[in-house]
C-alpha positions in Angstrom: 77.1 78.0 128.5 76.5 80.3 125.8 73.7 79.3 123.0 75.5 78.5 119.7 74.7 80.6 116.6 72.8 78.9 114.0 72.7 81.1 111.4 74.7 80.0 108.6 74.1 83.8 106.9 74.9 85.5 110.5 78.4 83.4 111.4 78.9 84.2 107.7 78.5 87.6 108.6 80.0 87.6 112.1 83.9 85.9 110.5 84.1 88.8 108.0 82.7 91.6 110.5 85.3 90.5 112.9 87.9 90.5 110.0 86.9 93.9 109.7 86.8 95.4 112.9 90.8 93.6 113.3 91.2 95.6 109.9 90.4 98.6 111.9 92.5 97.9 114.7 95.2 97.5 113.0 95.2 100.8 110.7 94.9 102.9 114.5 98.1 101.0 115.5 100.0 101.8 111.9 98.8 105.6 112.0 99.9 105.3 115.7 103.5 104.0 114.5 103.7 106.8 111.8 103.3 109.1 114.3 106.2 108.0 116.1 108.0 107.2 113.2 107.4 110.8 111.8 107.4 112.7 114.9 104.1 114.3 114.4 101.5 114.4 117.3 98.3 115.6 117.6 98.1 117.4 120.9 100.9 119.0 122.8 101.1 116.2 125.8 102.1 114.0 123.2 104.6 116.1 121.3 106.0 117.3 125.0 106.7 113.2 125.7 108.4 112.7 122.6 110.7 115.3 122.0 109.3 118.7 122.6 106.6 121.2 121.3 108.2 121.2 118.0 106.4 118.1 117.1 103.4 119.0 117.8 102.4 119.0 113.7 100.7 117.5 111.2 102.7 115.3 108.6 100.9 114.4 105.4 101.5 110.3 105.6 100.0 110.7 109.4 97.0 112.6 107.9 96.5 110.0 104.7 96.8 107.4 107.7 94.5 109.1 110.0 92.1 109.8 106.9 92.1 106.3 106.0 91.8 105.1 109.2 88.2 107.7 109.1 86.9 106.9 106.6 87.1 102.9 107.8 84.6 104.2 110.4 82.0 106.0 108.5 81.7 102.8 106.2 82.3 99.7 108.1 80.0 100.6 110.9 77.2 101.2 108.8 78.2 97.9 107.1 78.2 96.5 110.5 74.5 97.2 111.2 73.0 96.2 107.7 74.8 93.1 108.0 73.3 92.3 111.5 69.7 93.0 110.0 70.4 91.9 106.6 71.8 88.1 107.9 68.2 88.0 110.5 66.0 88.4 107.3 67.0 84.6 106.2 69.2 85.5 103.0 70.2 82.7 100.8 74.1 81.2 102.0 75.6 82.0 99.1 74.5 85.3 98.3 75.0 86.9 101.4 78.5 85.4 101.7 78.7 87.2 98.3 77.9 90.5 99.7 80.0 90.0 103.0 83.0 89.3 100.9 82.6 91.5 98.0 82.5 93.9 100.9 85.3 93.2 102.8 87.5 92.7 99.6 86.7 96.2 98.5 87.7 98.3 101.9 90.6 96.3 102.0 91.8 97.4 98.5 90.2 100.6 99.8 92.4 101.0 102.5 95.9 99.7 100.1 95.5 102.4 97.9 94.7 104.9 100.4 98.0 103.9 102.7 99.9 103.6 98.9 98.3 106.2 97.8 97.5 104.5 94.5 97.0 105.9 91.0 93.0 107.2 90.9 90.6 105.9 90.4 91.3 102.7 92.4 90.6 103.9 95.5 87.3 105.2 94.3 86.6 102.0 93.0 87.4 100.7 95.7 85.0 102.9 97.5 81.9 102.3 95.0 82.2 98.5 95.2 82.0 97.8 98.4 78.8 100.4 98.4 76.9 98.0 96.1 76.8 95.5 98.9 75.6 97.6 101.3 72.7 99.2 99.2 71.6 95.7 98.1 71.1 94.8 101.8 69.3 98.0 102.9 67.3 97.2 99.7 66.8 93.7 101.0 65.6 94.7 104.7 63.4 97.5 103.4 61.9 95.0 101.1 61.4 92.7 104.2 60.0 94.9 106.8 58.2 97.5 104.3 55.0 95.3 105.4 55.3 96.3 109.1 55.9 100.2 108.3 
């Protein structure tokens, strides 16, 4: 039987890393449907199965989908780590739920007006939100292990 988690700061953090990594999931699967929808494919097997050569292209919704679906990477997996060591340095409740959710709220708007491709600058908003968060935390665990460096 597996030992349950009793960190209130870590299950804080584990329910809105999970919502995050489904986030992920689920912008692969609608670049994957563009794709179809569109016709567009990436390498030749692909374009072969679907049609013929002549789809082998890029189409600028699959790209803005594709970038989108990137740029989810480069910033929820580093969210992902300084969460982890962030919710193991005993962080007040509240606050970390703060910076979980203040987090999660902004890559989700994030990734709206990068799909929508809203009017600037809400997308970079979006973007610069969700890095105060993250910088608070690395701030935090630097703060907390600085003594052991």
């Amino acid at each position: 039987m597996a030992a349950p988690i009793t960190s209130e700061a870590f299950s804080c953090f584990l329910f809105y890393g999970v919502l995050l990594v489904v986030k992920m999931y689920i912008l692969a699967i609608i670049t994957g449907q563009v794709r179809l929808r569109k016709k567009a494919f990436a390498n030749p097997e692909d374009a072969l199965r679907h049609g013929g050569l002549q789809f082998h292209r890029e189409d600028p919704y699959v790209e803005r989908c594709r970038r989108a679906h990137v740029n989810d990477m480069e910033n929820i997996l580093p969210f992902l780590f300084l969460g982890a060591i962030y919710s193991m340095t005993g962080p007040c409740l509240a606050v970390a739920r703060t910076h979980f959710l203040v987090f999660f709220v902004a890559r989700c708007l994030h990734t709206v007006a990068y799909l929508f491709g809203l009017k600037a600058p809400t997308r970079s908003l979006a973007y610069v939100v969700a890095q105060i968060p993250c910088v608070s935390m690395a701030l935090q665990i630097l703060t907390a292990v600085a003594a052991y460096a």
